[in-house]
C-alpha positions in Angstrom: 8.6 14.6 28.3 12.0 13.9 27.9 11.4 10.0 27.5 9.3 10.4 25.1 10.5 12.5 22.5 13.4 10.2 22.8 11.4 7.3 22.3 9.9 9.4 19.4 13.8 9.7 18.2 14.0 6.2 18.1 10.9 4.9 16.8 11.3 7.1 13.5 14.7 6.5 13.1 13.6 2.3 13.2 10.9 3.1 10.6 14.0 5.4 8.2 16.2 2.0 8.9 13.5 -0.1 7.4 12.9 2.4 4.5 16.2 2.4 3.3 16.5 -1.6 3.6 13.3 -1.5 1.1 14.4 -1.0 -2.9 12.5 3.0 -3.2 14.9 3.5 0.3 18.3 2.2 -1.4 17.1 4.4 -4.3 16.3 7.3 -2.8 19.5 6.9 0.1 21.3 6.8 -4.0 19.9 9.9 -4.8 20.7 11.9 -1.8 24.0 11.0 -1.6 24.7 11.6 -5.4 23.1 14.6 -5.0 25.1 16.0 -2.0 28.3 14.8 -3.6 27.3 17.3 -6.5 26.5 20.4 -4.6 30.0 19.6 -2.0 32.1 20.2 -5.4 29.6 22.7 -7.2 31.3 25.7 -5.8 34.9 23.8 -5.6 36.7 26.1 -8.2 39.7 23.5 -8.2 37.8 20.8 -9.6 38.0 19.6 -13.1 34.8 20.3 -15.2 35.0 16.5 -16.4 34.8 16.0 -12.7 31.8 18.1 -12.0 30.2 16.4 -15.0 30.5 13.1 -14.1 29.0 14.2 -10.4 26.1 15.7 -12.4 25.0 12.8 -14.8 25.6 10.6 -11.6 22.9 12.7 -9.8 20.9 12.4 -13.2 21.1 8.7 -13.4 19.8 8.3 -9.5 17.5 10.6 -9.9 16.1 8.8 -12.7 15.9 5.8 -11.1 14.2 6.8 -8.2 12.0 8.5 -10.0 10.9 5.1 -12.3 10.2 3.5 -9.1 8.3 6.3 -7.6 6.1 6.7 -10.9 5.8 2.2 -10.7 4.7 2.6 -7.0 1.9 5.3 -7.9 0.8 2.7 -10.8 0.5 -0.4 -8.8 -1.7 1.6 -5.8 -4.3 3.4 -8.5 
């Protein structure tokens, strides 16, 4: 049983490798990562506001993006 959860492992973490080499996975990898950067320094209290508020439209702006592509890939499948 082992074996095959681990091939499981494997096998989904191929198919996440090949998501993010696609342009929705470099969008969405964007995202994340803006997004995480944003909540690390949320609660920092010694970070600046201009800081915080460059972390925030950062988020925004991926967010966005990934978004547009999201709403393009629903139009081109209906």
């Amino acid at each position: 049983m082992p074996t095959d959860s681990r091939a499981l492992w494997y096998a989904d973490r191929e198919a996440y490798k090949q998501f993010i080499d696609t342009s929705l996975g470099r969008l969405f990898v964007a995202y994340e990562h803006a997004l995480i950067a944003y909540w690390q320094n949320d609660s920092n209290e010694h970070i600046s506001d201009r800081r915080l508020r460059e972390l925030n439209d950062k988020s925004r702006t991926t967010r966005d993006s990934f978004v547009a592509k999201l709403k393009e890939l629903a139009n081109e499948n209906r």
